[in-house]
VOVEXPA-559517 format. One line per 10 residues: number of its first residue (from 1); for each residue x negated, y negated, z of N, C-alpha, C. Coordinates in Angstrom, 3 decimals. Layout:
NUM	X:Y:Z:X:Y:Z:X:Y:Z | ...
// end
This chain:
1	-138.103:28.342:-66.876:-136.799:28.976:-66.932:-136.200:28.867:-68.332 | -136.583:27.761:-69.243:-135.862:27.144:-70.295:-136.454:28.604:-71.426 | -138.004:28.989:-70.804:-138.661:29.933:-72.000:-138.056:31.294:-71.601 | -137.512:31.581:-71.279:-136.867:32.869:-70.437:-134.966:32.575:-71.342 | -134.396:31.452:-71.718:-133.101:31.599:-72.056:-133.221:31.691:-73.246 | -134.823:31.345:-74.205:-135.309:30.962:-75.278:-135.475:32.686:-75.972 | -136.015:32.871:-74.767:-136.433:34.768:-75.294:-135.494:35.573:-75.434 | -134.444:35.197:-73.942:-133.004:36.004:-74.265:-132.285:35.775:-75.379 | -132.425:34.398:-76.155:-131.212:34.138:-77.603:-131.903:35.172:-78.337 | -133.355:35.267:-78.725:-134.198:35.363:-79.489:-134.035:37.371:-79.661
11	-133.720:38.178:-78.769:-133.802:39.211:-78.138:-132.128:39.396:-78.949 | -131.420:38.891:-78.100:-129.879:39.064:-78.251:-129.177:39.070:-79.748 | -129.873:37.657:-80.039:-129.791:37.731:-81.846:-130.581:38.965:-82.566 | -131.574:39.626:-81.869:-132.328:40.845:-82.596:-130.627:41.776:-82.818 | -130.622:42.010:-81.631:-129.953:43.282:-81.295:-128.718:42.850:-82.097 | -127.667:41.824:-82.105:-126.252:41.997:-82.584:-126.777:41.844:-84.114 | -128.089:41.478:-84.238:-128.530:41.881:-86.233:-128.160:43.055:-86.328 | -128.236:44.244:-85.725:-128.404:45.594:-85.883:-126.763:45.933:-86.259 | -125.479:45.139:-85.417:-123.888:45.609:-85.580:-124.096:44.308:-86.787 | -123.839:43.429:-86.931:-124.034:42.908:-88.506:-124.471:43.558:-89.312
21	-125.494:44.375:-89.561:-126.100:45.214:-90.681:-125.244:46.021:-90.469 | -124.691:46.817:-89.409:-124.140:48.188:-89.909:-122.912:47.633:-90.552 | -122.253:46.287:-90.184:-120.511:45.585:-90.834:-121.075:45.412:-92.186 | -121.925:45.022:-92.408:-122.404:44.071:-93.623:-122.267:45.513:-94.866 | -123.395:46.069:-94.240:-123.616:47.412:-95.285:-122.534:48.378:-95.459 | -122.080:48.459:-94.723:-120.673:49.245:-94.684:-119.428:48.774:-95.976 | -119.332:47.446:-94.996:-117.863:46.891:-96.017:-118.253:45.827:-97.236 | -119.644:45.384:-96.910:-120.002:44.544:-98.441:-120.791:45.012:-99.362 | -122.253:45.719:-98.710:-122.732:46.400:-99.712:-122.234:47.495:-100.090 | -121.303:48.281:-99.832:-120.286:49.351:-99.635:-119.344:49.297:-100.272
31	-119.205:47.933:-100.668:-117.588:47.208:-101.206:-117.753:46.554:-102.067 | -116.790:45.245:-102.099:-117.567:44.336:-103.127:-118.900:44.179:-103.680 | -120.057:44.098:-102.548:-121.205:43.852:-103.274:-121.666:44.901:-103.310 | -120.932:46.013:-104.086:-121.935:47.163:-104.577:-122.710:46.850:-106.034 | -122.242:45.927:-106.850:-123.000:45.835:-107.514:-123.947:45.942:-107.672 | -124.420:44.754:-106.869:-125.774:44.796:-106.140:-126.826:45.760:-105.324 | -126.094:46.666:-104.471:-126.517:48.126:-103.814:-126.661:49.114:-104.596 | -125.890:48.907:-105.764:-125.743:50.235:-106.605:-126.964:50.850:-107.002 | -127.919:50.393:-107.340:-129.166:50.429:-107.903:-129.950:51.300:-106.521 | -129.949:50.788:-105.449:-130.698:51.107:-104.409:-130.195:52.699:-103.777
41	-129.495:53.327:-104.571:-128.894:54.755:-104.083:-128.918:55.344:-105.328 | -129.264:55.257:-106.488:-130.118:56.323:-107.285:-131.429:56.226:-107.125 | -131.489:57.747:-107.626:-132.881:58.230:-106.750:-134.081:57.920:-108.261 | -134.803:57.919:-107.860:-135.653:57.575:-108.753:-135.973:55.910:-109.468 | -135.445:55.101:-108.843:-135.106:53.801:-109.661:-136.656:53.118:-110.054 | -136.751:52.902:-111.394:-138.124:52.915:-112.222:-138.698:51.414:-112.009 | -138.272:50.420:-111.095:-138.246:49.084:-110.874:-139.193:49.014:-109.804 | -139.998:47.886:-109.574:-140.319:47.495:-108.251:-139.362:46.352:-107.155 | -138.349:46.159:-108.099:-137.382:45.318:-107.750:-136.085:45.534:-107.725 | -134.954:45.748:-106.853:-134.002:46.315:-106.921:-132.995:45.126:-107.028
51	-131.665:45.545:-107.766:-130.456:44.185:-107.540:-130.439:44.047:-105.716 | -130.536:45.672:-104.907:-130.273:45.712:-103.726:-131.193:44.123:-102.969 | -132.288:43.980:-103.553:-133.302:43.230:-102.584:-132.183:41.478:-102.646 | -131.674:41.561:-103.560:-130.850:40.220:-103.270:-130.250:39.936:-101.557 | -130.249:41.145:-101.234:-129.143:40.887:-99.747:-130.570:40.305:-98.984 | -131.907:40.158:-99.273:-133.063:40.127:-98.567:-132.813:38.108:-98.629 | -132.370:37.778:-99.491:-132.534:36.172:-99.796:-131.259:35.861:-98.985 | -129.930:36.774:-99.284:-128.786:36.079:-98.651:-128.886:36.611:-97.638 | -129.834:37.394:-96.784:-129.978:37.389:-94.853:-130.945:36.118:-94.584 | -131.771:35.859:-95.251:-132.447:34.687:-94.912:-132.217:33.385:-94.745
61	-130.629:33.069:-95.457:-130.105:32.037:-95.756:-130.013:31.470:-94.126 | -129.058:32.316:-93.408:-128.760:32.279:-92.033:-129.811:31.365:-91.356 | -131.434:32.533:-91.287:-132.222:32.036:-90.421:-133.268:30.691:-91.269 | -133.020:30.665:-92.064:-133.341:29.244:-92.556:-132.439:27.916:-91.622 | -131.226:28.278:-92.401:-130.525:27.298:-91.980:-130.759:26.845:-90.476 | -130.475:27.908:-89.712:-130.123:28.183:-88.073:-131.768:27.171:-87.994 | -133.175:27.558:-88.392:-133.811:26.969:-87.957:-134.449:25.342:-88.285 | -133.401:24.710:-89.645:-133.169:23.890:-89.828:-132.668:22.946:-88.417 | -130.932:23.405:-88.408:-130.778:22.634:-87.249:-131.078:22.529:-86.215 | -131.641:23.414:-85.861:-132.498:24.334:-84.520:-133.892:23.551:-84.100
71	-134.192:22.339:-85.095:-135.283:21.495:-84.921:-135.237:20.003:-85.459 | -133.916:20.119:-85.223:-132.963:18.428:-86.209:-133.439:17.305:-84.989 | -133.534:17.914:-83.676:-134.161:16.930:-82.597:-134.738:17.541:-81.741 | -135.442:18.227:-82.334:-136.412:18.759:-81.044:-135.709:20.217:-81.086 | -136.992:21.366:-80.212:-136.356:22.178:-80.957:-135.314:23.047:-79.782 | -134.156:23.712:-80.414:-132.821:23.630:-79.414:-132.415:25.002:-79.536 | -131.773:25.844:-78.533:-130.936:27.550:-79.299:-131.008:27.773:-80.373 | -130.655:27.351:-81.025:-130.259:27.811:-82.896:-131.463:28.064:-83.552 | -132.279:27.309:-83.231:-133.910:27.593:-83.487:-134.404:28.731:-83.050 | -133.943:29.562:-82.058:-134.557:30.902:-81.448:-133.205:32.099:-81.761
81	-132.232:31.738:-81.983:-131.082:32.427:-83.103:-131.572:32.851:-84.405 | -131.845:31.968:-84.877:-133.106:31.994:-86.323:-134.270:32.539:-86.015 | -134.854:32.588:-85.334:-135.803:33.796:-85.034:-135.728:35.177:-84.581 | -134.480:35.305:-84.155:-133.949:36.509:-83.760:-133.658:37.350:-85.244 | -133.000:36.477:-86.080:-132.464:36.644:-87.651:-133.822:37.128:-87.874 | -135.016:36.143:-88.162:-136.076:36.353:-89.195:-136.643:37.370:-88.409 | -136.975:38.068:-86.660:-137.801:39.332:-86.635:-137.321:40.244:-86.758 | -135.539:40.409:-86.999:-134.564:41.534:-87.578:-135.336:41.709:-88.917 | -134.824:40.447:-90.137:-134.856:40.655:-91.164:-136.589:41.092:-91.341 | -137.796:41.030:-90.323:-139.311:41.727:-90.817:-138.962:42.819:-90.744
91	-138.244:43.708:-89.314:-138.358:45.090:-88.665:-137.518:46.248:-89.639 | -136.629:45.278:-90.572:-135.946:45.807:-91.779:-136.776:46.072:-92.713 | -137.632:45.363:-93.103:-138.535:45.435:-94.186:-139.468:46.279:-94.034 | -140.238:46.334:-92.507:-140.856:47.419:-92.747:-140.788:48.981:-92.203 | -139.504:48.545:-91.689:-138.847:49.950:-91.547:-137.958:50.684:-92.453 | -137.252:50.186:-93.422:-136.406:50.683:-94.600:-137.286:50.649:-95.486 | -138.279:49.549:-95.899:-138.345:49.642:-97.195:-140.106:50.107:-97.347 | -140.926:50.192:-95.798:-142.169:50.457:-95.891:-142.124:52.038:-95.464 | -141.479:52.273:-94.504:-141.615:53.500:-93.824:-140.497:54.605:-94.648 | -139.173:53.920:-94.723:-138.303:54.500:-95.150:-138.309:55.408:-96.519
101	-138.377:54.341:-97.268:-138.175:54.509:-98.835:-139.497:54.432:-99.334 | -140.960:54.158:-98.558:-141.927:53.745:-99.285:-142.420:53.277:-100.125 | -142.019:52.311:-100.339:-142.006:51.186:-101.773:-143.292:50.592:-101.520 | -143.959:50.653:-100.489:-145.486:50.267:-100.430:-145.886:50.856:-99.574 | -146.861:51.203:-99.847:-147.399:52.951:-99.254:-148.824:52.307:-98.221 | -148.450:51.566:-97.002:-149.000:51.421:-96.211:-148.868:52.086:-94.679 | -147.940:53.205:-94.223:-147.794:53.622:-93.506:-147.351:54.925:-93.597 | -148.218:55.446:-94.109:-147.649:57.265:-95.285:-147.234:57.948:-94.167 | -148.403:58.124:-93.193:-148.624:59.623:-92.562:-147.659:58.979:-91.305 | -146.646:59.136:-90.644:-146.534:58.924:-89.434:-145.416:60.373:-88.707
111	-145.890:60.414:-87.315:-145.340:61.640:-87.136:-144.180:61.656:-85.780 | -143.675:60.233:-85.788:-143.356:59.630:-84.492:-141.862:60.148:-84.781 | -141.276:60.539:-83.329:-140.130:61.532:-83.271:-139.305:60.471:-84.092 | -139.010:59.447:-83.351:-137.720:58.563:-83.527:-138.034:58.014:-84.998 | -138.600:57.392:-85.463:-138.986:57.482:-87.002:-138.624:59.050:-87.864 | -139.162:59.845:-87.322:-138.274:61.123:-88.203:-137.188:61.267:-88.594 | -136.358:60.770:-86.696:-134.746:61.334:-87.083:-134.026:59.710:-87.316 | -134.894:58.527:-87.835:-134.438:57.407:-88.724:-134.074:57.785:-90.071 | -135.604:58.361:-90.691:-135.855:58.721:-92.014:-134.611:59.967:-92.119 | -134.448:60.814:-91.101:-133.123:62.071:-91.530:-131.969:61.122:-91.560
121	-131.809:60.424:-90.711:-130.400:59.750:-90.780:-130.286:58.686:-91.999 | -131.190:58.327:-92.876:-130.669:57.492:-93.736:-130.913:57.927:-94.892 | -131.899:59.677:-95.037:-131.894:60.722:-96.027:-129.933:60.846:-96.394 | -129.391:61.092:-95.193:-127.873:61.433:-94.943:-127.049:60.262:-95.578 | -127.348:58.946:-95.210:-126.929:57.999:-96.038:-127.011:58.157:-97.631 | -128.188:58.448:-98.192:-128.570:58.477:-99.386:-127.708:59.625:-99.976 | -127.865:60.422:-99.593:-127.394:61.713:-100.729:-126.009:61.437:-101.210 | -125.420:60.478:-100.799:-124.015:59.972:-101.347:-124.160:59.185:-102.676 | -124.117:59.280:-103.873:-124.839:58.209:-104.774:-123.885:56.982:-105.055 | -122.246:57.439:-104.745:-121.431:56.747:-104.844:-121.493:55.587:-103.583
131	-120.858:54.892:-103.281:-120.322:53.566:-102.553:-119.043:54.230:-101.578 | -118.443:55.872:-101.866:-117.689:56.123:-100.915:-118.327:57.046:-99.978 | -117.538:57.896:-99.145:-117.955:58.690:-98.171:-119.395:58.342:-97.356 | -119.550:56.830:-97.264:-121.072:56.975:-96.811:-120.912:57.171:-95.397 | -122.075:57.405:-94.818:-122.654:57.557:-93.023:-123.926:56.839:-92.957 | -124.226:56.918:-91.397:-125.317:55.642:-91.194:-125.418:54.501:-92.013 | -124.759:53.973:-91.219:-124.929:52.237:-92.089:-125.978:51.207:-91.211 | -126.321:51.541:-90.132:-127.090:50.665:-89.307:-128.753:50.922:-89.727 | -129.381:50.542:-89.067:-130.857:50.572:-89.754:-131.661:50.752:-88.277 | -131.307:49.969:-87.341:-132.598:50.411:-86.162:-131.919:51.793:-85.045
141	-130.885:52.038:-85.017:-129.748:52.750:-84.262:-129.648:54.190:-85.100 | -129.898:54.903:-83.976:-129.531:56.183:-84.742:-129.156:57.491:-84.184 | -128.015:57.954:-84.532:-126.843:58.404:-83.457:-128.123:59.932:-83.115 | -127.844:60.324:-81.637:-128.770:61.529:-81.373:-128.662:62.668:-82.159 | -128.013:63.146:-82.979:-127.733:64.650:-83.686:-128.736:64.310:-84.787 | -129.375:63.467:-85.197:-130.605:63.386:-86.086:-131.889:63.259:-85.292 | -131.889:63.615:-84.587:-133.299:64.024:-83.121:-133.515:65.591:-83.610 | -132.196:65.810:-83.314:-131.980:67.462:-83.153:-132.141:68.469:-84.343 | -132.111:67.816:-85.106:-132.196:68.525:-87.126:-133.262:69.193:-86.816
// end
């Protein structure tokens, strides 16, 4: 029963990653920390490394920590909180930055509906170069009128 409340943190923390990313990207990388984003919304950027990838170290901070205490005596919730964090922060990586943006060209050809109208909905994000007027801020969620394009 205990591996069943273990899967639900683990599950639950996936999913509220998804309304954190859309708050996060919205009002910090959006906002204050555009500095940092700024780079990652011109097109062409000649780097293999973006200022953007910094938000990749400060999401990790979380599930470090979380699985720090999460095994301070054995291992407890916070430990499967932190895993919820770290299989968000993979499904990000290789969905924005493998599939999405192709920054490593291991998954070129794919022809899968819901991956299409991802890639349209965060095409729609992009064409804004500025930090205002943006749309789609979430990353696994994607409202139905980008099915339909």
């Amino acid at each position: 029963m205990l591996i069943l409340f273990y899967i639900s943190i683990t599950i639950v923390s996936f999913v509220l990653m998804e309304c954190a990313t859309w708050l996060i990207h919205k009002y910090i990388m959006h906002g204050f920390g555009w500095y940092f984003h700024e780079d990652h919304h011109q097109p062409g950027y000649p780097h293999v490394f973006e200022k953007n990838d910094w938000f990749f170290v400060f999401g990790a901070i979380p599930s470090i920590t979380l699985f720090y205490f999460g095994t301070w005596y054995g291992i407890n919730y916070l430990f499967f909180i932190g895993l919820g964090i770290l299989f968000y922060g993979m499904a990000y990586f290789f969905i924005h930055d493998v599939l999405i943006h192709r920054r490593f060209k291991w998954f070129d050809k794919t022809n899968n509906k819901y991956l299409r109208g991802l890639r349209k909905a965060h095409k729609i994000h992009h064409k804004h170069l500025g930090k205002e007027e943006g749309e789609c801020f979430g990353m696994l969620y994607v409202p139905i009128k980008y099915f339909r394009m």
